[in-house]
N, C-alpha and C positions, 0 to 999 in steps of 0.2 A: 506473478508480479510481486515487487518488494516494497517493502513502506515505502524504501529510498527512493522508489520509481514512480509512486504517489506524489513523494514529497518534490519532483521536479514535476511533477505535472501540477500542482498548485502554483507552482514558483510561474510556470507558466500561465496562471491564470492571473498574475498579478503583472504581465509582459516584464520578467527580469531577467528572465535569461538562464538561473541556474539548474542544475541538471539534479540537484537534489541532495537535500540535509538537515537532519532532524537540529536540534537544539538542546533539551533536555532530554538522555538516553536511560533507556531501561537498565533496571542495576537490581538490586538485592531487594530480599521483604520476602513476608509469606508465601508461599506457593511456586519459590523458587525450584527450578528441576532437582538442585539437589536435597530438595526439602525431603527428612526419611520421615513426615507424614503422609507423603503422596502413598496412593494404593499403586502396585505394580501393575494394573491395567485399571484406569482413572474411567470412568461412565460419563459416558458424554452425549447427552442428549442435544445438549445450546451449545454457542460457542462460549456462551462464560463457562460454561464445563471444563471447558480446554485448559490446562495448565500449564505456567511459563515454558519452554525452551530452553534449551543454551545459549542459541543465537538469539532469543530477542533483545537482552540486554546488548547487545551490538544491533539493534536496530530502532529505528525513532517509532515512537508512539503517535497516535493522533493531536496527541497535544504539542509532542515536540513538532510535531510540522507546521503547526497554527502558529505558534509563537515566531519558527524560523518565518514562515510567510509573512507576519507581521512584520521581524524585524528587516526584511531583506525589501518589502515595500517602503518601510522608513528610510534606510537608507538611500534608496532609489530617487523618491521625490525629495529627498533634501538635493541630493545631486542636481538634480531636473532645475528647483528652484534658485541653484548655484547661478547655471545656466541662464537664467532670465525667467524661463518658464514656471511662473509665481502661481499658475493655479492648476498645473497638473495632479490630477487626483490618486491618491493613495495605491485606488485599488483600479485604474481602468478597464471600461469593459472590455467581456471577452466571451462572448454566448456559449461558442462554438467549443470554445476547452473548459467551458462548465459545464459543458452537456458530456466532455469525454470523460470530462474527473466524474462524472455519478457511472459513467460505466465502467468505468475504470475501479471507483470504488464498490460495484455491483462484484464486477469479475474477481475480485481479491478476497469478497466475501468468503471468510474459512478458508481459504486456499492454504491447501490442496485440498480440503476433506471437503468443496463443495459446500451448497447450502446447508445450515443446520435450523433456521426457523420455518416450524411447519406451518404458523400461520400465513405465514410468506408467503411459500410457498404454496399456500390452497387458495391465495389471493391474488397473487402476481407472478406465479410460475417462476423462471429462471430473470425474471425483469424486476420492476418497481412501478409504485404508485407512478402514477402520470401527475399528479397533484400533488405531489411531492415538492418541495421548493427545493432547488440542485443545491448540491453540496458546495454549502460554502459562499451561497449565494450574495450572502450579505458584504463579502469581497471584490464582489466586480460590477457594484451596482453605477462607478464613475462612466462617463463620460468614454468615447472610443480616443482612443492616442490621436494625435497629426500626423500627413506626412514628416511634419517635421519634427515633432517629439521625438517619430523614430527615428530618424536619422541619429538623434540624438542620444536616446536608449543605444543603440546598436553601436555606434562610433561614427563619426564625422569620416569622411571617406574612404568608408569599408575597413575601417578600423577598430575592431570589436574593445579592445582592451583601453580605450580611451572614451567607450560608451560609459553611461550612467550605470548600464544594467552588470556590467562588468565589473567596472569600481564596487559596485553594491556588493557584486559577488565576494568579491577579492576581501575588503570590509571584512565580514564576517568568517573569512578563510583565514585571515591571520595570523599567523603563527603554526601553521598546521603545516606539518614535516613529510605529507604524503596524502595528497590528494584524491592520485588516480586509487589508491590502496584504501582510502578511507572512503571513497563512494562503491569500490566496486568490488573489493575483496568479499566480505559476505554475503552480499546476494549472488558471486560467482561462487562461491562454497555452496550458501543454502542448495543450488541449482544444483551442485554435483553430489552432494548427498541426497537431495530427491529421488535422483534417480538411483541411486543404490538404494533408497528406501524402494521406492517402487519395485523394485527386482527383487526384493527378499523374499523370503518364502510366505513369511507371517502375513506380508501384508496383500500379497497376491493370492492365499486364501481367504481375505478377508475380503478383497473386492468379489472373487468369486463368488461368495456365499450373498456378497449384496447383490451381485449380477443375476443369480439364479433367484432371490427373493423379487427383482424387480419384475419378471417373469411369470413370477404365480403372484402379483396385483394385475396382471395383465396389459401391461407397460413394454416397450422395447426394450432389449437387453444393451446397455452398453457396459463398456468394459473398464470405465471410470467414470467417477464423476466428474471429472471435467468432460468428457467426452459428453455425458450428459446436457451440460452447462453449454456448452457450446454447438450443440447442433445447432444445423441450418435452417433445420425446419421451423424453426422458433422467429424466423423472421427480423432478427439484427438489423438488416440491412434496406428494411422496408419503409426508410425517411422516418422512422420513432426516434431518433437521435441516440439508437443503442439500445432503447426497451424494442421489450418482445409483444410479440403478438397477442400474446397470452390465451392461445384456443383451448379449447375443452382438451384435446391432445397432449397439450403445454402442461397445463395445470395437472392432471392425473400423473405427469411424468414425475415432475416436480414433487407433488404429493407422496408417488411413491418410492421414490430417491430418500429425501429424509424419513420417511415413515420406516425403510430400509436400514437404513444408518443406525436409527435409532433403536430396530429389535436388536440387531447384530453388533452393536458397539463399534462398527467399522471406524468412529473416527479414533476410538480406544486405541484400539488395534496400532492404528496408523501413527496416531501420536506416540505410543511406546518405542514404536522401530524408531524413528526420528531421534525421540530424546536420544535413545541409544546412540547413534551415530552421530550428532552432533557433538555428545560431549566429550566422545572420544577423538574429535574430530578439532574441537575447542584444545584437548590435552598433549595433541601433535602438534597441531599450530599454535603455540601458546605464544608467543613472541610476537607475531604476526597480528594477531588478534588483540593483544596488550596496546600494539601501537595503534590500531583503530580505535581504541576508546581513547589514547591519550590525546588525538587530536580530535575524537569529537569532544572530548572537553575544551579545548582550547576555543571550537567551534561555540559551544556552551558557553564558555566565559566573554566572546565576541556578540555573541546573541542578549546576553543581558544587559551588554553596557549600550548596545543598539537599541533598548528596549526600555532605557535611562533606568534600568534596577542599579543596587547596590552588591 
């Protein structure tokens, strides 16, 4: 899963409607991919280990999502209040897509290299604190919508593009010369170079050597770590709204997953083939990729006058 797919599932937590967009996007600074201080296999025990990409500069940070969700809620309840509707709230509740954004932001944790925190890990297995306050919580502490709000969020007789939540969207679209190309070009790359990463040679000795280390902790052998992260035996679907069960079972897996990762450098590994292909990936499509940053600036330049900056 991609920030972009994060950043519409908050947009959802604030009932607007849109499918996802950062605001402020990753660009240059130290630790850039083509930074020639990086070591040519980087140690990576955390995930701050991990060093930038090619694609992340084309993809939104946690902050750029915070600020688009702010301003796409501004927008929304000025609409509402156009409307008549003088005290609909900012951020209306929404339990149910803040229970999915914590698992959602669980599931994305390091993706693809899986978890990297071992303390986590020997505490929460492939889940989270239950005491944890959800992400983002302080967003959707308003009031539940009306029927009639919605109607009015949505569009007045099944007319989406004359709803609130639409206009909002549109708002902060702006001037943006390709859309469908700016939400969905890169995380349709990142997806298809994954899986050439996964197939290379380097990186499928490198899961090996993790698969066989999980083996002698005396853990089940899978054959990635997602596949880890995702078994069924961990209990997802056992009404925790997406945490795990976290059994003795759980936890030893969990533990010996990153304790794995980190004798073996597997995320090392993993991140080198990546950069690789991406930036060769970045220097074929260069045009393509040029026009995705040019409109999320425009997005960027729509997001701060939404946010009343200068």
């Amino acid at each position: 899963m991609t920030r972009w797919a994060v950043a519409g599932l908050v947009a959802g937590l604030v009932a607007v409607g849109l499918a996802g967009c950062g605001a402020e996007f990753s660009g240059g600074g130290p630790g850039d991919p083509g930074d020639p201080g990086l070591p040519a296999v980087p140690s990576v025990k955390e995930e701050k280990d991990l060093p930038a990409l090619p694609l992340d500069r084309y993809e939104a940070s946690t902050r750029d999502i915070r600020r688009h969700t702010e301003a796409q809620a501004r927008v929304t309840q000025s609409c509402m209040r156009k409307l008549g509707f003088e005290d609909f709230p900012r951020y209306p509740a929404s339990p149910k897509m803040a229970n999915s954004f914590e698992m959602t932001a669980v599931a994305m944790s390091s993706y693809p290299y899986g978890p990297l925190d071992l303390d986590s890990a020997r505490r929460w297995g492939y889940g989270w604190d239950p005491e944890r306050p959800l992400a983002d919580s302080a967003q959707s502490e308003g009031r539940a919508v009306t029927a009639r709000e919605q109607k009015a969020l949505d569009g007045w007789r099944g007319k989406p593009a004359d709803g609130c939540a639409s206009r909002g969207a549109d708002r902060l679209t702006e001037g943006v010369q390709d859309k469908t190309r700016m939400y969905t070009y890169v995380p349709r790359r990142r997806q298809s170079l994954d899986k050439a990463v996964a197939g290379d040679e380097r990186v499928r000795e490198a899961l090996d050597t993790w698969s066989e280390c999980l083996e002698s902790k005396g853990v089940k052998r899978y054959e990635t770590p997602s596949d880890a992260f995702g078994d069924k035996a961990w209990g997802r679907g056992n009404d925790h709204g997406g945490n795990t069960d976290r059994t003795e079972e759980e936890l030893a897996t969990a533990t010996a997953d990153v304790e794995c990762k980190r004798e073996h450098n597997t995320a090392g590994v993993w991140w080198v083939v990546r950069r690789e292909k991406q930036r060769a990936d970045v220097a074929r499509h260069k045009d393509a990729y040029d026009g995705v940053r040019a409109d999320q600036a425009r997005v960027r330049a729509n997001v701060k006058r939404a946010l009343g900056e200068k």
